[in-house]
Each structure stands twice: as structure tokens, then as C-alpha cells.
PyMOL CGO cylinders between C-alpha atoms (Angstrom):
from pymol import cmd
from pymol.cgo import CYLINDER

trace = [
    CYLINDER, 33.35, 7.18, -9.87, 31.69, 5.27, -12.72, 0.3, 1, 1, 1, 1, 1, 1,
    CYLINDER, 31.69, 5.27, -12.72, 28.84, 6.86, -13.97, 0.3, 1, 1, 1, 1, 1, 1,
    CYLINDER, 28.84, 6.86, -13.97, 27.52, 3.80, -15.30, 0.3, 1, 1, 1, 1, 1, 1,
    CYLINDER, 27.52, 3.80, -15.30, 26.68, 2.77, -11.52, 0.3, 1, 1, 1, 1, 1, 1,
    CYLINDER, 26.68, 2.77, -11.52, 25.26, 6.15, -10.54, 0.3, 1, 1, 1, 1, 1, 1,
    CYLINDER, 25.26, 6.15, -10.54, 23.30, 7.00, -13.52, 0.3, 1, 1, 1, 1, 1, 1,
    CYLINDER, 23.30, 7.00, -13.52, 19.55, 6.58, -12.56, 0.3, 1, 1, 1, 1, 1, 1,
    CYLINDER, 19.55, 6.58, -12.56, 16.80, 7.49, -15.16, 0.3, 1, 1, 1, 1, 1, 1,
    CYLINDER, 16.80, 7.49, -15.16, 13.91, 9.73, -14.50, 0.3, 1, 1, 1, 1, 1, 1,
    CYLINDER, 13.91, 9.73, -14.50, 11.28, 7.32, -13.97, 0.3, 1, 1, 1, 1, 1, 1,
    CYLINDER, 11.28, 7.32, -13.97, 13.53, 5.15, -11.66, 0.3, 1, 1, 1, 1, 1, 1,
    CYLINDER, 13.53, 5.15, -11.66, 14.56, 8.85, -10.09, 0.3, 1, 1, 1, 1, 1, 1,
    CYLINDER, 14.56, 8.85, -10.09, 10.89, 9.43, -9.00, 0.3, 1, 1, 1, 1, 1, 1,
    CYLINDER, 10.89, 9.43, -9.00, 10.25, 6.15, -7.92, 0.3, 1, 1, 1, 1, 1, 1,
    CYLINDER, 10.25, 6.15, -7.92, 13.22, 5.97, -5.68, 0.3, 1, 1, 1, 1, 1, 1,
    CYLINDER, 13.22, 5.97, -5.68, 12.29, 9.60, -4.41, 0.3, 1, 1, 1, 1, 1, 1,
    CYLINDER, 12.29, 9.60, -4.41, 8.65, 8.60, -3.85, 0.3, 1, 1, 1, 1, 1, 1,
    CYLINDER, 8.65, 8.60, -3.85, 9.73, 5.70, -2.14, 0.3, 1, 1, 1, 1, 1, 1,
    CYLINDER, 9.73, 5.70, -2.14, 11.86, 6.90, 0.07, 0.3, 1, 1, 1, 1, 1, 1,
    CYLINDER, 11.86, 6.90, 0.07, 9.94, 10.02, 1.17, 0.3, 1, 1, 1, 1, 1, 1,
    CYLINDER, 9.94, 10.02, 1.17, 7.07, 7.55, 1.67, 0.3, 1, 1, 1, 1, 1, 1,
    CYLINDER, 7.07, 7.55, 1.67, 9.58, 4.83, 4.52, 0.3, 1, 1, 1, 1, 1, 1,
    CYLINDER, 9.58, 4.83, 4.52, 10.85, 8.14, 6.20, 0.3, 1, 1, 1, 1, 1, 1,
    CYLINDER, 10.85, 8.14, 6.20, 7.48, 8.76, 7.99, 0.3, 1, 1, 1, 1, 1, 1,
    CYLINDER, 7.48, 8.76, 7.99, 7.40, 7.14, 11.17, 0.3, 1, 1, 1, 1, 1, 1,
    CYLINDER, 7.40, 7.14, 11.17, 3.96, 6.18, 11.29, 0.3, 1, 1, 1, 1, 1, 1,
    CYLINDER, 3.96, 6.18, 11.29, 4.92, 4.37, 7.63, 0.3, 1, 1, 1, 1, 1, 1,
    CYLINDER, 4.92, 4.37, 7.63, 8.10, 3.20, 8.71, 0.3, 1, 1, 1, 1, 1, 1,
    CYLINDER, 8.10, 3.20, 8.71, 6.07, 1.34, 11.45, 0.3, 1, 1, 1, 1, 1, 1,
    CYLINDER, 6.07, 1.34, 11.45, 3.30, 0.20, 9.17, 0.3, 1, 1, 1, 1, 1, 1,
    CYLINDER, 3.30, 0.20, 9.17, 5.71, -1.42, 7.07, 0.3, 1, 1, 1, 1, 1, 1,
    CYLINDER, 5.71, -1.42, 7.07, 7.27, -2.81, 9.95, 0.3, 1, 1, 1, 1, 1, 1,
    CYLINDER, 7.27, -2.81, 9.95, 4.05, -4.22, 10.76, 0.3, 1, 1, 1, 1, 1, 1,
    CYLINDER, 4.05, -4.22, 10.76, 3.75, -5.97, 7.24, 0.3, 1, 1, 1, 1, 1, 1,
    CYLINDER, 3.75, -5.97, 7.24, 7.04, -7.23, 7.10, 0.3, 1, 1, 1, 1, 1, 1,
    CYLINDER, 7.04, -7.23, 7.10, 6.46, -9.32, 10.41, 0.3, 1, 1, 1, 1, 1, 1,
    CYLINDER, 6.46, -9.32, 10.41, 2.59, -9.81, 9.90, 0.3, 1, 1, 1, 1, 1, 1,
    CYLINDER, 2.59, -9.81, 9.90, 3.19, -10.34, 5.87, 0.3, 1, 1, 1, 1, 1, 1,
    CYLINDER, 3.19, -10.34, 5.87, -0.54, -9.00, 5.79, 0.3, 1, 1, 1, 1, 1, 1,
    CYLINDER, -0.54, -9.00, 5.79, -2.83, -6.39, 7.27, 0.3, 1, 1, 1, 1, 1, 1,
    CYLINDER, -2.83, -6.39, 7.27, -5.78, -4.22, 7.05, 0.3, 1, 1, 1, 1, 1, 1,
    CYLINDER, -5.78, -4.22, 7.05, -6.64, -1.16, 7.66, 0.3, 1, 1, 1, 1, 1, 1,
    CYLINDER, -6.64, -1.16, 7.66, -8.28, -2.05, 11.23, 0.3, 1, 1, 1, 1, 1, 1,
    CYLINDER, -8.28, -2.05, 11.23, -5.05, -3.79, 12.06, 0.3, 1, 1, 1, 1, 1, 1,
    CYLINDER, -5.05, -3.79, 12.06, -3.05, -0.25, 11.49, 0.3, 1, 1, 1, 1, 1, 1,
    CYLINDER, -3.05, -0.25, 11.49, -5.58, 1.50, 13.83, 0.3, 1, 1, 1, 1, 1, 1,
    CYLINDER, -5.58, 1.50, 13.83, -4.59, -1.05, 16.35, 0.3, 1, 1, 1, 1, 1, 1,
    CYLINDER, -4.59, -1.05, 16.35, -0.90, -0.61, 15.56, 0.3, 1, 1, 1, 1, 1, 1,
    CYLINDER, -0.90, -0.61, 15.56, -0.53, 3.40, 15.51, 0.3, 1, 1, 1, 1, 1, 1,
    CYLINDER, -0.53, 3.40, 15.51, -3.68, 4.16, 17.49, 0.3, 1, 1, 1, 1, 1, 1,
    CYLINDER, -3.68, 4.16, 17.49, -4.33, 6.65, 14.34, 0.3, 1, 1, 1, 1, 1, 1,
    CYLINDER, -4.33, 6.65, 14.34, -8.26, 7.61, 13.10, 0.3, 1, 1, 1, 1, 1, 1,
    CYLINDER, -8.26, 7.61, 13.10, -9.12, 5.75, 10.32, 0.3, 1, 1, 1, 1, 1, 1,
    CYLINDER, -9.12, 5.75, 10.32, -8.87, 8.32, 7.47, 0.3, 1, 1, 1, 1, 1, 1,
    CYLINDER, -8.87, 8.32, 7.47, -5.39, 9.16, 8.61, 0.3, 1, 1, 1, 1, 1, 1,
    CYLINDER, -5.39, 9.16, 8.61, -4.54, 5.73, 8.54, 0.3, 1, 1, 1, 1, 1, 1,
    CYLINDER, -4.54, 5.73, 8.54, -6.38, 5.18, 4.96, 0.3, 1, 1, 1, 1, 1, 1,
    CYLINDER, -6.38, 5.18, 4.96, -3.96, 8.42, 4.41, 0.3, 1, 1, 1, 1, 1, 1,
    CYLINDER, -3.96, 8.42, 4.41, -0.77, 6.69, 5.00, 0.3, 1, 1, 1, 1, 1, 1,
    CYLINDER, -0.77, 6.69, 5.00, -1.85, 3.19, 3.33, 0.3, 1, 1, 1, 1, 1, 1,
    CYLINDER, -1.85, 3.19, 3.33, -2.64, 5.36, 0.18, 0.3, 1, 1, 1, 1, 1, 1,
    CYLINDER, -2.64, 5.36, 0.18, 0.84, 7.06, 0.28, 0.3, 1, 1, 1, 1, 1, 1,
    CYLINDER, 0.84, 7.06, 0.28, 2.64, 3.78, 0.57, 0.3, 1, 1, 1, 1, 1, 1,
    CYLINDER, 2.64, 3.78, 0.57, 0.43, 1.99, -2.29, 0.3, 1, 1, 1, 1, 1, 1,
    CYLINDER, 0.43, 1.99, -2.29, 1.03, 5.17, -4.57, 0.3, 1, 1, 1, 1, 1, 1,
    CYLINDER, 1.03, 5.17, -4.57, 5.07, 4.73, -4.11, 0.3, 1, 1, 1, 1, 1, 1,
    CYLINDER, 5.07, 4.73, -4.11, 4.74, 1.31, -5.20, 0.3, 1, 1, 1, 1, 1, 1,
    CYLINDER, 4.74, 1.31, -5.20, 5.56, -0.11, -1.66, 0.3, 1, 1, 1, 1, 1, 1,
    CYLINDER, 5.56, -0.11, -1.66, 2.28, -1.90, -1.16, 0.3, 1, 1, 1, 1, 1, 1,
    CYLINDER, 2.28, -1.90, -1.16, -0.18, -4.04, -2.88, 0.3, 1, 1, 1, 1, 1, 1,
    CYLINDER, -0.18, -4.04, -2.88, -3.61, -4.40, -1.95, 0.3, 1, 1, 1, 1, 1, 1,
    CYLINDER, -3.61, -4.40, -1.95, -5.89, -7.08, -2.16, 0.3, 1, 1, 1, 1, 1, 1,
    CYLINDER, -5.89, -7.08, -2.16, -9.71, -7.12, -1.80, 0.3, 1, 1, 1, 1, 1, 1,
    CYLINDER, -9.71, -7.12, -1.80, -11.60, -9.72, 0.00, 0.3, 1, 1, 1, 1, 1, 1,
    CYLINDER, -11.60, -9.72, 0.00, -15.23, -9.48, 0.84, 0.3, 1, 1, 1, 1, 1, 1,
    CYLINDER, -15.23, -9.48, 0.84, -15.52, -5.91, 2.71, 0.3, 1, 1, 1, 1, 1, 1,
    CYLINDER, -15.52, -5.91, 2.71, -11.68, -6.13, 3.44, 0.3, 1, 1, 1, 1, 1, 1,
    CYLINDER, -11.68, -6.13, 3.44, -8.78, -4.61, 1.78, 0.3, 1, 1, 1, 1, 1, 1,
    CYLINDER, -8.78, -4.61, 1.78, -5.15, -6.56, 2.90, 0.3, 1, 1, 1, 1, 1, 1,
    CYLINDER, -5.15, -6.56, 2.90, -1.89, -4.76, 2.24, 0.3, 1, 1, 1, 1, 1, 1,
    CYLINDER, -1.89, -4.76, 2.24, 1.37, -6.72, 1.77, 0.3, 1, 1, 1, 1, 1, 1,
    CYLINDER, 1.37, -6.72, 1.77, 4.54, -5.58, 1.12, 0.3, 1, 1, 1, 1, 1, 1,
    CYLINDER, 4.54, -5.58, 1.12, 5.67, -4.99, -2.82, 0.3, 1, 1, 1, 1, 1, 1,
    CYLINDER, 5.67, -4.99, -2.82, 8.97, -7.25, -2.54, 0.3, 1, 1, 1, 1, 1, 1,
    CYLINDER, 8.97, -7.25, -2.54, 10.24, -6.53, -6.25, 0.3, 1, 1, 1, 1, 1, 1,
    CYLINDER, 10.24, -6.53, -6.25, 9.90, -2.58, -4.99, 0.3, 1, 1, 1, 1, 1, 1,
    CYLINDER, 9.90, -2.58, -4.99, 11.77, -2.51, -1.93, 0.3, 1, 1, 1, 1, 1, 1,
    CYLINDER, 11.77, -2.51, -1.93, 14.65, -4.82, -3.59, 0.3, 1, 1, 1, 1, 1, 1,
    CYLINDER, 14.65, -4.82, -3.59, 14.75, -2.11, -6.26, 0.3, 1, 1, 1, 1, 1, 1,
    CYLINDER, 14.75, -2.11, -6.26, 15.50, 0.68, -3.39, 0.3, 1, 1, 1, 1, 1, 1,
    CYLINDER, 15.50, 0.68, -3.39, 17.58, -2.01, -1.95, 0.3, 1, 1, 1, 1, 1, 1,
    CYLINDER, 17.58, -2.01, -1.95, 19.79, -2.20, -5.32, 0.3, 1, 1, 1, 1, 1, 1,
    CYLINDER, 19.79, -2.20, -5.32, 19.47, 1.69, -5.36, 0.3, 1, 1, 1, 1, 1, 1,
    CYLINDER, 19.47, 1.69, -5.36, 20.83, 2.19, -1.79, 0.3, 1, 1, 1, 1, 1, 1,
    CYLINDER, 20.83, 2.19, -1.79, 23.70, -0.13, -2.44, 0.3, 1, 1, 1, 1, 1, 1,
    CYLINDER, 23.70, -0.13, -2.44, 25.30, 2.17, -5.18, 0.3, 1, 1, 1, 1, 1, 1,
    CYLINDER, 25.30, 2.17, -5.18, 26.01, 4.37, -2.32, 0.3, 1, 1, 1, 1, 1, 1,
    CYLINDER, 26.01, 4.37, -2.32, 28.81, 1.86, -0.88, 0.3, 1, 1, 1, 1, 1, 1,
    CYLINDER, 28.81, 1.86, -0.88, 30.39, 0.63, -4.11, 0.3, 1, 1, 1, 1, 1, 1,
]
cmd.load_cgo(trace, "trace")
């Protein structure tokens, strides 16, 4: 195999592995779900969703926001999370060396 098209550096390496650990949860997996349909939510709407507390749900936002999955945005009281589309086509591009 070419190891041009498997190499992946160290930054990239932890990102992917962050990444990925982060959309194997299934409470995350169906958050993101959530935000890929909704393109926006907030917290409140995640309580709704996985019938989690709050601080577990503030839990799993914060995991996907610290792999790079999510962005947040602040209005008023609110914070809305949307999905980081130039993240998940980078784990996209990642996965796809797999069936070269």
C-alpha cells in the first residue's frame, strides 16, 4: 500500500482519535444526529432528545465541542450547537483511506 495515502501526522492522529472516540457514544452519536436534521440546538433541546440531566448533557456537548465536532454560538442566555462541517469532512476524507 502507498504510504503516502496512509501516512497521518500527529496532530491530524489526535484529532481523528478524539473525534472518533467522541461519535462512538451513543448518547453523542444521537446528539449529532439531532444537529444534523435540526442544523441547530441547545442544550434544553438535548434534555428533550436523550431525557439526560442537564450536567450530563453539558458533559457530552463539551466532549463533542473539544473534538472539534461542534461549534457553539451564544445568544442572549442561550448557547446553540451546530455541526463543524469542515471537521466531519476531514474524518470523512480520513475514513475513506480505508477503501482505497
Amino acid at each position: 500500500m502507498n504510504q503516502e495515502v496512509t501516512a497521518v501526522d500527529k496532530s491530524e492522529a489526535r484529532f481523528i482519535e478524539k473525534a472518533m472516540n467522541a461519535i462512538a457514544d451513543p448518547c453523542r452519536l444521537s446528539i449529532l444526529q439531532e444537529i444534523s436534521r435540526k442544523g441547530a440546538v441547545c442544550c434544553g433541546d438535548v434534555q428533550g432528545l436523550t431525557g439526560l440531566s442537564q450536567p450530563t448533557c453539558s458533559h457530552h456537548i463539551k466532549l463533542l465541542c473539544d473534538s472539534k465536532l461542534l461549534d457553539c454560538r451564544k445568544e442572549g442566555r442561550n448557547h446553540f450547537f451546530t455541526l463543524n462541517k469542515i471537521n466531519f469532512k476531514k474524518v470523512s476524507l480520513f475514513m475513506e483511506r480505508f477503501h482505497q
